[in-house]
C-alpha positions in Angstrom: 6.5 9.2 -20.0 4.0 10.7 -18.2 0.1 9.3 -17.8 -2.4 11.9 -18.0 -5.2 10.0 -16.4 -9.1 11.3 -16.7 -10.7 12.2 -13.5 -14.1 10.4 -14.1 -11.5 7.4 -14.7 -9.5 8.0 -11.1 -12.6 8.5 -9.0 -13.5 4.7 -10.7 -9.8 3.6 -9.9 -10.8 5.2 -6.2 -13.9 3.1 -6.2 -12.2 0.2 -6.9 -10.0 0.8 -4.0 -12.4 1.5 -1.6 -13.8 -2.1 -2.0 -10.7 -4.3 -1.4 -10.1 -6.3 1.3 -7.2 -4.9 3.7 -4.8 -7.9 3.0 -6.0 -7.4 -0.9 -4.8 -4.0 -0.4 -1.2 -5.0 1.3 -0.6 -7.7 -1.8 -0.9 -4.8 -4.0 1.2 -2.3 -1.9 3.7 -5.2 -1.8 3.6 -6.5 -5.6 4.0 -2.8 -7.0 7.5 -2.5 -4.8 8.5 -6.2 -5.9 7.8 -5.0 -9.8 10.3 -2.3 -8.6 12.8 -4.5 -7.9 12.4 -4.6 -4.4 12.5 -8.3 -2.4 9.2 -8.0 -0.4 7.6 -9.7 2.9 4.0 -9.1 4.0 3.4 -9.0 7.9 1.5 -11.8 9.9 -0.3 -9.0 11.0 -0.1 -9.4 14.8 3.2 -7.9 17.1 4.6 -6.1 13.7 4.3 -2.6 15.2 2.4 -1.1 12.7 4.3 -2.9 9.6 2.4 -4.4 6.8 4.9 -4.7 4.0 8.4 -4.6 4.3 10.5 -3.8 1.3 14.2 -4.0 0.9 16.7 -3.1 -2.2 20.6 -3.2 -1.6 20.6 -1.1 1.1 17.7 0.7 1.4 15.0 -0.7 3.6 11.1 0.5 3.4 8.8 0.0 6.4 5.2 0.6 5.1 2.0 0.6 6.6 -1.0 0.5 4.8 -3.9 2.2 5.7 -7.2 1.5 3.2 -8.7 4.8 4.2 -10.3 6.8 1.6 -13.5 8.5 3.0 -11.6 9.3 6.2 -8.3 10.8 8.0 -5.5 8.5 9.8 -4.7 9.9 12.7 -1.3 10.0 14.1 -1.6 7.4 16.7 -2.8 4.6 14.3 1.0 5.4 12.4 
């Protein structure tokens, strides 16, 4: 099924973003991969080379790193 979803109402969903909290922002990343059935670990932050949420489901393994940019471009050196 697909979700056709108003633009006024993903600029507010944007907003929303915007405003959390970085490690808000990982909790999310790493509760929408454990609603996918993934078993999920959120990073202490410090020597995780970039790592914020790792995500693992049989063998596939997911190394993510958030970035809670919206206004502005990630270079490559912060990845």
């Amino acid at each position: 099924m697909k979700v056709k979803i108003l633009k006024s109402t993903e600029d507010e969903i944007l907003t929303l973003i915007d405003q959390l909290k970085p490690h808000v922002f990982k909790k999310i990343i790493a509760e929408t991969y454990k609603r996918s059935g993934f078993r999920v670990k959120i990073t202490k932050g410090s020597h995780d080379y970039g790592v914020d949420v790792f995500a693992e489901k049989r063998k596939d393994k997911i190394y993510i790193q958030a970035k809670l940019y919206l206004k502005q471009k990630v270079n490559l050196k912060a990845v």
